[in-house]
BALO-751270 format. One record per residue (C-alpha): residue number from 1; residue in three letters; z, x, y. Coordinates in Angstrom, 3 decimals. Last residue first. Layout:
<pts>
<pt><nr>NUM</nr><rest>ALA</rest><up>Z</up><east>X</east><north>Y</north></pt>
...
</pts>
This chain:
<pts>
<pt><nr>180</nr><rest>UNK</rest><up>76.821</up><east>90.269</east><north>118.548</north></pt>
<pt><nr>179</nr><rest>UNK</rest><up>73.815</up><east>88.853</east><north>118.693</north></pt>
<pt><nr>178</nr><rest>UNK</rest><up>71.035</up><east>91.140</east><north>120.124</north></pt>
<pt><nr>177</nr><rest>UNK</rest><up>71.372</up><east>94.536</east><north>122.570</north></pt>
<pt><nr>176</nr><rest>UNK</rest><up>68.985</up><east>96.606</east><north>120.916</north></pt>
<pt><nr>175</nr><rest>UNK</rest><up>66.567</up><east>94.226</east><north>119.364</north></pt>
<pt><nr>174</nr><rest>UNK</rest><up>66.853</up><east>91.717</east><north>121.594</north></pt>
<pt><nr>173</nr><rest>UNK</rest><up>65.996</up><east>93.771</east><north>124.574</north></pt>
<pt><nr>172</nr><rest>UNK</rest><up>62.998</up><east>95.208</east><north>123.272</north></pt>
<pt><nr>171</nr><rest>UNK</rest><up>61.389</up><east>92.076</east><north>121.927</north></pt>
<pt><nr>170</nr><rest>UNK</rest><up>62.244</up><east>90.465</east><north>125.735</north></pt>
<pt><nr>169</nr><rest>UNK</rest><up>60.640</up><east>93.502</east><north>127.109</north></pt>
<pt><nr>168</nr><rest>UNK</rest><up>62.895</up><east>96.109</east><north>128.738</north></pt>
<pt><nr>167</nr><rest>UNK</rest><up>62.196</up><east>97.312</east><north>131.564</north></pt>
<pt><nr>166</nr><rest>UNK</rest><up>63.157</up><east>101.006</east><north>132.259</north></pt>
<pt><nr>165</nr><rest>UNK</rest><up>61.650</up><east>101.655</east><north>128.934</north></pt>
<pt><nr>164</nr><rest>UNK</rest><up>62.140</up><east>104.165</east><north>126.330</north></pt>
<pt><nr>163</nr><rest>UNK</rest><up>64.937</up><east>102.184</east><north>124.678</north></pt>
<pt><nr>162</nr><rest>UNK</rest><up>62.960</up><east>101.238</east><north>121.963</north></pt>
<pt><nr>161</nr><rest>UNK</rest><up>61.622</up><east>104.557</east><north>120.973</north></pt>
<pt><nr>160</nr><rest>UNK</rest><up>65.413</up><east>106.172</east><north>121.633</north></pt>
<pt><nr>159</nr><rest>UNK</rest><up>66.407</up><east>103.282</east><north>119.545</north></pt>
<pt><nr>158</nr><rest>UNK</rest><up>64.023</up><east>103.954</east><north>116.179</north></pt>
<pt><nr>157</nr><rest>UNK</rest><up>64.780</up><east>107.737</east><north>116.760</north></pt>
<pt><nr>156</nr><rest>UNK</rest><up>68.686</up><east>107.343</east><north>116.663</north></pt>
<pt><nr>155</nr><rest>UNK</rest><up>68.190</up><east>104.891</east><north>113.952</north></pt>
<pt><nr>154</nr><rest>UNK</rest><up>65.780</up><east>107.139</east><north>111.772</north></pt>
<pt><nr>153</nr><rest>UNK</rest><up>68.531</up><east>110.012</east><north>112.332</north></pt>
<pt><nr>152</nr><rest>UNK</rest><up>71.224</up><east>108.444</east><north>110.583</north></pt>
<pt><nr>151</nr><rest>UNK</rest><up>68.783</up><east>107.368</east><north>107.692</north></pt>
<pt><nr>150</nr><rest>UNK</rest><up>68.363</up><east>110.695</east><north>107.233</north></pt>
<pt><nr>149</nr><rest>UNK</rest><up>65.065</up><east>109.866</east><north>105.220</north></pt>
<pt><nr>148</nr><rest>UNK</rest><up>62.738</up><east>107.176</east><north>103.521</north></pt>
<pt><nr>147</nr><rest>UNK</rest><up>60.430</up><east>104.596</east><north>104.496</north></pt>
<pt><nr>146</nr><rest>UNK</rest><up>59.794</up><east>106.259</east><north>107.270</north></pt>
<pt><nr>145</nr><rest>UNK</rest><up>58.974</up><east>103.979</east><north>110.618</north></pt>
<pt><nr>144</nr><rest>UNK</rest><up>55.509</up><east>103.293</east><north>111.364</north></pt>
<pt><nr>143</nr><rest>UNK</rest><up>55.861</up><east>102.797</east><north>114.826</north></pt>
<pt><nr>142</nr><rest>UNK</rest><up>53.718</up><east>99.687</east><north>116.364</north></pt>
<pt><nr>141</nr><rest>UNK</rest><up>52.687</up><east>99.425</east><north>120.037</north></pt>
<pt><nr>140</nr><rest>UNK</rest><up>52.310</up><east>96.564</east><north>121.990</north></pt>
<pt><nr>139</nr><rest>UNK</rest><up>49.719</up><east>94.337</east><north>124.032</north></pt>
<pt><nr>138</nr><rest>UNK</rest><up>50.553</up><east>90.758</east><north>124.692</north></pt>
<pt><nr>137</nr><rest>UNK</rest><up>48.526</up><east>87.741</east><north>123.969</north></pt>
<pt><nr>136</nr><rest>UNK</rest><up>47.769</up><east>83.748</east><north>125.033</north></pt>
<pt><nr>135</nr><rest>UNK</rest><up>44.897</up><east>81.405</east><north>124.060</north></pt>
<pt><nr>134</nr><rest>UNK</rest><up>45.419</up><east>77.418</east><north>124.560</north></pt>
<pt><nr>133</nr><rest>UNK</rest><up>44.698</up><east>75.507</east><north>121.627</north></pt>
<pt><nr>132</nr><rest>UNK</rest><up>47.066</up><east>72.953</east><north>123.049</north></pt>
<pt><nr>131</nr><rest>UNK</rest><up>49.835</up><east>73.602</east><north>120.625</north></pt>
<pt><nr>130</nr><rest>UNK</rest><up>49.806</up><east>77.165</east><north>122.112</north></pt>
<pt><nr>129</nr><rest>UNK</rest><up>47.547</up><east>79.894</east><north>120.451</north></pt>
<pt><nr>128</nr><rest>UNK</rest><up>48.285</up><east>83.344</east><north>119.936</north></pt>
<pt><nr>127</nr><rest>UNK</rest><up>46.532</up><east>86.941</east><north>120.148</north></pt>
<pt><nr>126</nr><rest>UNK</rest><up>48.464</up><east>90.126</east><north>119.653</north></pt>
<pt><nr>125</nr><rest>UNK</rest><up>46.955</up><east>93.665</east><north>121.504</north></pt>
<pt><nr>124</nr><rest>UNK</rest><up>47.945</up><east>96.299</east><north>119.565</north></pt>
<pt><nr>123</nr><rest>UNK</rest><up>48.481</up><east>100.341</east><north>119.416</north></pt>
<pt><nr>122</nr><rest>UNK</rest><up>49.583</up><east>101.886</east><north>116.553</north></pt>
<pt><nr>121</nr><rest>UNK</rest><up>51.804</up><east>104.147</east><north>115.605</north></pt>
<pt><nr>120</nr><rest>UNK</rest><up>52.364</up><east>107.374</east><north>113.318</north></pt>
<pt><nr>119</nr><rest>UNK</rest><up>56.140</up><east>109.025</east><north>113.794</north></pt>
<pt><nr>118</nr><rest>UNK</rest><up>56.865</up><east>112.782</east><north>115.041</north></pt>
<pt><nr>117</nr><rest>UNK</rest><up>59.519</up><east>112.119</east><north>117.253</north></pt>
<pt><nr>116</nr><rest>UNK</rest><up>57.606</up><east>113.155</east><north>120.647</north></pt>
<pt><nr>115</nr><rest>UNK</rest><up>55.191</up><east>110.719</east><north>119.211</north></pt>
<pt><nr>114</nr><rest>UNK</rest><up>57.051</up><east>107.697</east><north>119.064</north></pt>
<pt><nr>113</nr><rest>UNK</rest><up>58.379</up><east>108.746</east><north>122.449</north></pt>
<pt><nr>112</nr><rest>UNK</rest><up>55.206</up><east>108.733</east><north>123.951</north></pt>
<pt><nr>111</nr><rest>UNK</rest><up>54.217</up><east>105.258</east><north>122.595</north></pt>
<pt><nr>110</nr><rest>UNK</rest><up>57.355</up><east>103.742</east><north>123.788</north></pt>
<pt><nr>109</nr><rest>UNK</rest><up>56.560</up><east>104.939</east><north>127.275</north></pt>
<pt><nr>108</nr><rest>UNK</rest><up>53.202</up><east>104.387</east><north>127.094</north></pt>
<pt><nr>107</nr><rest>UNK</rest><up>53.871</up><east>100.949</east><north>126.227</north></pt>
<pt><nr>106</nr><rest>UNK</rest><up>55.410</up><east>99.592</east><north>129.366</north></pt>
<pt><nr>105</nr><rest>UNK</rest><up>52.949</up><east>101.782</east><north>130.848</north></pt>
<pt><nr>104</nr><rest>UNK</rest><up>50.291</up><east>99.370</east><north>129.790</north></pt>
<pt><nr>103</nr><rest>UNK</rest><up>52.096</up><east>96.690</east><north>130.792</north></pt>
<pt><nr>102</nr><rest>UNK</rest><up>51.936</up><east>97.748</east><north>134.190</north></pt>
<pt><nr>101</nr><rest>UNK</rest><up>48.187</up><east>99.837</east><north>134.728</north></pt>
<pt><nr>100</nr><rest>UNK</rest><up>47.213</up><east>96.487</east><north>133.637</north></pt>
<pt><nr>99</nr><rest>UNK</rest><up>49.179</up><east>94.163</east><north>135.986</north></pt>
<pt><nr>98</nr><rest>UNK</rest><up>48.513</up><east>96.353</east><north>138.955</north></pt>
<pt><nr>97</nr><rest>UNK</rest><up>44.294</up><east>95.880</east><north>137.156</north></pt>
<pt><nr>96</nr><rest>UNK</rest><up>44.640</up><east>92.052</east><north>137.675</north></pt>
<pt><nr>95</nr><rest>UNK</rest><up>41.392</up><east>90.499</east><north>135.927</north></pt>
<pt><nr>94</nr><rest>UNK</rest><up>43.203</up><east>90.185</east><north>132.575</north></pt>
<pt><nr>93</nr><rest>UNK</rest><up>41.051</up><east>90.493</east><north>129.711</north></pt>
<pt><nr>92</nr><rest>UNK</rest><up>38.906</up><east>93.528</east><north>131.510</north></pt>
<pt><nr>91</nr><rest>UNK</rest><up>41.980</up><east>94.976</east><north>133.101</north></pt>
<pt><nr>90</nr><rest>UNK</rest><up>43.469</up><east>94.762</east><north>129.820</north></pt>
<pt><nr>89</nr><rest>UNK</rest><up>41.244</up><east>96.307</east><north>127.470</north></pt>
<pt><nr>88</nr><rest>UNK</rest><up>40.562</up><east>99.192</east><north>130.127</north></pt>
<pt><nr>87</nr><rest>UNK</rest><up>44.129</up><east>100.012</east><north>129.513</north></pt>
<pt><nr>86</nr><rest>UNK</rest><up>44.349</up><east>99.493</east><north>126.005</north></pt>
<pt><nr>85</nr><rest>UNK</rest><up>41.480</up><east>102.139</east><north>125.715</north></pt>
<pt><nr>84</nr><rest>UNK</rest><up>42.829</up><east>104.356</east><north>127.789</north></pt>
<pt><nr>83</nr><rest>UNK</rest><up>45.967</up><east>104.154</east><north>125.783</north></pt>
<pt><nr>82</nr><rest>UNK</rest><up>44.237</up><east>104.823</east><north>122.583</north></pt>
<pt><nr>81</nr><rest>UNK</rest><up>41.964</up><east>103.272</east><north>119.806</north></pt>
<pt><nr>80</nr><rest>UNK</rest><up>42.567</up><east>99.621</east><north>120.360</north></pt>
<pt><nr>79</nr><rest>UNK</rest><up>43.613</up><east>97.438</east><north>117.129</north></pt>
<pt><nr>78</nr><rest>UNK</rest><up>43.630</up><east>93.787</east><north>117.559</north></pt>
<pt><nr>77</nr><rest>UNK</rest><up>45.866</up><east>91.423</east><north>115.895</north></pt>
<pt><nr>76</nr><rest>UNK</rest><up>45.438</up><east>87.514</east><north>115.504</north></pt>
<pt><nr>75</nr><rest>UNK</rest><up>46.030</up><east>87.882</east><north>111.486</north></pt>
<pt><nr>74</nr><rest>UNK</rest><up>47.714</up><east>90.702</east><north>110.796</north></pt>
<pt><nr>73</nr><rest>UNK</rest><up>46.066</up><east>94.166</east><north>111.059</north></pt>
<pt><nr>72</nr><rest>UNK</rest><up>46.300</up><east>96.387</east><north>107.620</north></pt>
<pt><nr>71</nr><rest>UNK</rest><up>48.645</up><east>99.418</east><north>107.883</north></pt>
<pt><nr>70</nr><rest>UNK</rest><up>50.967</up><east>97.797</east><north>105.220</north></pt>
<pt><nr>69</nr><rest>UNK</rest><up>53.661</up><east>96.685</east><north>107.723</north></pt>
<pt><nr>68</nr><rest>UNK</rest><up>56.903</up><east>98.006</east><north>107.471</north></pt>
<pt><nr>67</nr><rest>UNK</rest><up>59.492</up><east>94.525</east><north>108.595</north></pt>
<pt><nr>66</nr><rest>UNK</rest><up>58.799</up><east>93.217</east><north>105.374</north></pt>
<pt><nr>65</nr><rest>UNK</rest><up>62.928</up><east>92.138</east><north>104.656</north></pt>
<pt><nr>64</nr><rest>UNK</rest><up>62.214</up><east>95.189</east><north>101.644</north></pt>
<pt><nr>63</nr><rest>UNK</rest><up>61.884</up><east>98.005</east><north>104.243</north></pt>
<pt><nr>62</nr><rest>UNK</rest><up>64.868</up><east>97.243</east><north>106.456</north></pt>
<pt><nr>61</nr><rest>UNK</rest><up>66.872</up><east>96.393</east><north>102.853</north></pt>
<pt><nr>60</nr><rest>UNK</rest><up>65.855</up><east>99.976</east><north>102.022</north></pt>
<pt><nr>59</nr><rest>UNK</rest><up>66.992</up><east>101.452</east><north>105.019</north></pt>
<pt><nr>58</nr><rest>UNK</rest><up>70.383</up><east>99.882</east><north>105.017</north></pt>
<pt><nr>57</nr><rest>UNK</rest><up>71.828</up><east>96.613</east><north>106.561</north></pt>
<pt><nr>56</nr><rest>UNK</rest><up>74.268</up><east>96.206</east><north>108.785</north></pt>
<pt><nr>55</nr><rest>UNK</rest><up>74.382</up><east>99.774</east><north>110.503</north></pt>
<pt><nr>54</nr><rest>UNK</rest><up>74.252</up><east>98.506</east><north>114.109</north></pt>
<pt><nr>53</nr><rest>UNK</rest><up>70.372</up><east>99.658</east><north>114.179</north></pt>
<pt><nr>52</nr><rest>UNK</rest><up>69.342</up><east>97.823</east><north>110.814</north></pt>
<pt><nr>51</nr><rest>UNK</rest><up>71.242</up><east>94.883</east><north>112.236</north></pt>
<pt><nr>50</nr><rest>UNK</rest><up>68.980</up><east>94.920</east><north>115.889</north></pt>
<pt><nr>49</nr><rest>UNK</rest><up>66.321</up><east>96.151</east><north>113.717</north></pt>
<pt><nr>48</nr><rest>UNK</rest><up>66.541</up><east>92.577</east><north>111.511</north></pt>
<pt><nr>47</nr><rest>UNK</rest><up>67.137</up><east>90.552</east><north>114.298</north></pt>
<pt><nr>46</nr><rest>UNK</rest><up>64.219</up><east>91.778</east><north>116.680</north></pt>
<pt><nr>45</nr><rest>UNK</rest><up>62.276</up><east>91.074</east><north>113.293</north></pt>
<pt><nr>44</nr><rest>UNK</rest><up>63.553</up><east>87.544</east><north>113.059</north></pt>
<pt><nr>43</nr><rest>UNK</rest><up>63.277</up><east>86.921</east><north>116.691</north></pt>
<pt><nr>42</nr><rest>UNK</rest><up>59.769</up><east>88.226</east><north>116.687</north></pt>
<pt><nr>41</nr><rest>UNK</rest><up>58.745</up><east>85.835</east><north>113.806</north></pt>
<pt><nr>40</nr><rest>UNK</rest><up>59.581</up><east>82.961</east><north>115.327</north></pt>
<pt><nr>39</nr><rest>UNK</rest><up>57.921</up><east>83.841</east><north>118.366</north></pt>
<pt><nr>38</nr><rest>UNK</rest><up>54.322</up><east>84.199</east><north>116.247</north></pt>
<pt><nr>37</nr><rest>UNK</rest><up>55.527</up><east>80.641</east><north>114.311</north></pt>
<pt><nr>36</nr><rest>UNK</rest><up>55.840</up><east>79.410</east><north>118.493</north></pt>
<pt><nr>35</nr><rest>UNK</rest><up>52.509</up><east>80.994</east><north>119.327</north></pt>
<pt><nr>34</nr><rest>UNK</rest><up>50.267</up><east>80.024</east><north>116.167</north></pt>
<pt><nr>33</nr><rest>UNK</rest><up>48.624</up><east>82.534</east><north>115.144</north></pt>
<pt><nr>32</nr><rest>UNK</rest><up>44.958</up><east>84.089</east><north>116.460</north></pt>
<pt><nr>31</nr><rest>UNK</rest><up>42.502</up><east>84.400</east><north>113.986</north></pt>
<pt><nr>30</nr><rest>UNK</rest><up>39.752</up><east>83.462</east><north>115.942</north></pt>
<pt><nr>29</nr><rest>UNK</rest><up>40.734</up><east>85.726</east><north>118.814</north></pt>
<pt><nr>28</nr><rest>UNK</rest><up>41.638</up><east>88.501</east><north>116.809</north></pt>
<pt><nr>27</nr><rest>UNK</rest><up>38.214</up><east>88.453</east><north>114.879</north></pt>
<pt><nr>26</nr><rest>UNK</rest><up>36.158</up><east>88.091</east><north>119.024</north></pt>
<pt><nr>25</nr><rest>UNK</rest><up>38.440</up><east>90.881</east><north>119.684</north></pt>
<pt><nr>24</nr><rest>UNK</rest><up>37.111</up><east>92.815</east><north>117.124</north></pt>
<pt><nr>23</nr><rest>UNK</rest><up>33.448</up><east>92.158</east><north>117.476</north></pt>
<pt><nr>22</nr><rest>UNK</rest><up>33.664</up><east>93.118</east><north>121.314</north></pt>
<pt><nr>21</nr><rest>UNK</rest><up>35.894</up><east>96.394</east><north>120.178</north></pt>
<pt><nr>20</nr><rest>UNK</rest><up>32.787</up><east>96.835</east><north>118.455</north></pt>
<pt><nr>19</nr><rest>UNK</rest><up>32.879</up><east>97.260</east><north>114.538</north></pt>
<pt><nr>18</nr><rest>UNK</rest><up>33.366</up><east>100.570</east><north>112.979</north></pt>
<pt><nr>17</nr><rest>UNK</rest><up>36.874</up><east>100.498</east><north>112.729</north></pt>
<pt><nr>16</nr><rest>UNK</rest><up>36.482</up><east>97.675</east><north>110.063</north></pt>
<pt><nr>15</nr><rest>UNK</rest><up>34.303</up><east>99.803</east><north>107.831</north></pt>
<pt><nr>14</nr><rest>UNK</rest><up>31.424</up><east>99.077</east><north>106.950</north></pt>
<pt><nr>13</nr><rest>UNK</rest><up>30.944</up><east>96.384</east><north>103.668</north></pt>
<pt><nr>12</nr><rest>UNK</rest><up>29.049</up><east>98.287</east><north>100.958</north></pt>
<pt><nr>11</nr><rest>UNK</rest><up>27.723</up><east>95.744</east><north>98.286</north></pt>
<pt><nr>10</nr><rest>UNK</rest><up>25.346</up><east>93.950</east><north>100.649</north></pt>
<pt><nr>9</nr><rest>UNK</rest><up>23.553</up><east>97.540</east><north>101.810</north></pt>
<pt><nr>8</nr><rest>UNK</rest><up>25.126</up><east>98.760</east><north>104.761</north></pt>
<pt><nr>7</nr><rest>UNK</rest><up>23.323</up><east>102.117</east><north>105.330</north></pt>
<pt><nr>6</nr><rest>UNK</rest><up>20.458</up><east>100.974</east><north>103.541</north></pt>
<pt><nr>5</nr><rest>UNK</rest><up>19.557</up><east>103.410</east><north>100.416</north></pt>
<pt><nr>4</nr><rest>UNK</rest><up>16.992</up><east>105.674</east><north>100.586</north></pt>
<pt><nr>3</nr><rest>UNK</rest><up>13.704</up><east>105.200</east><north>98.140</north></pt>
<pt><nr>2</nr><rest>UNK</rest><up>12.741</up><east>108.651</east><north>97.171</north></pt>
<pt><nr>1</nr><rest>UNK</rest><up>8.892</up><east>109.516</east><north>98.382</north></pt>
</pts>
């Protein structure tokens, strides 16, 4: 009789997508950022599209300011497999299914057009933590933008994905409309 080996023996870690959306959430929750660095950071990046949008900087300075993310999840960031998925995440989390169905097609909308252009995504749901300790989070959905291309046509795409929305998010807003 051949000894098998154990499907997770201490050398083999599983795989992250593997884990329970329980197990993943519990991660996100413990890893969750701080709120006001998390804002921080959103102004920057609104910034940073708004300019690469206008024609301010080029694609390569886009890439370089860090604004492609590797693929991995950041710290406080939870991965959910689909829409449905987000959907059923947040009328679990949230108690409030109107609110839900809301914010999740807030990101359908985005998420459709990301497709319709041909782009991978990702969909997200972002923990943070006041000074308190309080826990707070947002869903949202992540294009992976080319790295290289008509550089043209990347901008029309990246707006038509942020524009998708009737209502604008504050993210969405700044990064079209911005500083002037």
């Amino acid at each position: 009789m051949s000894e098998k080996e154990p499907p997770f023996s201490e050398d083999k870690v599983p795989d992250k997508s593997l884990a329970s959306l329980e197990e993943r959430e519990r991660r996100a929750k413990q890893e969750a950022r701080p709120l006001a660095e998390a804002e921080e950071e959103a102004k920057i990046s609104a910034r940073l599209v708004n300019d690469f949008l206008r024609g301010r900087i080029t694609l390569q300075e886009f890439n370089e300011k860090g604004l492609q993310k590797t693929g991995e999840l950041q710290p406080g960031e939870l991965e959910l497999s689909d829409l449905e998925e987000m959907l059923a995440y947040l009328e679990k989390s949230l108690k409030d299914s109107n609110l839900a169905k809301e914010l999740t097609e807030h990101e359908r909308r985005h998420y459709d057009v990301i497709a319709e252009v041909g782009w991978p995504a990702r969909l997200l749901f972002r923990f943070f933590r006041d000074e308190k300790g309080k826990l707070f989070g947002r869903p949202g959905v992540e294009p992976n933008i080319p790295e290289e291309g008509d550089v043209d046509d990347i901008r029309k795409k990246l707006r038509q994905i942020i524009e998708a929305v009737d209502d604008p998010s504050d993210h969405d807003h700044l990064a079209t409309k911005g500083e002037e």
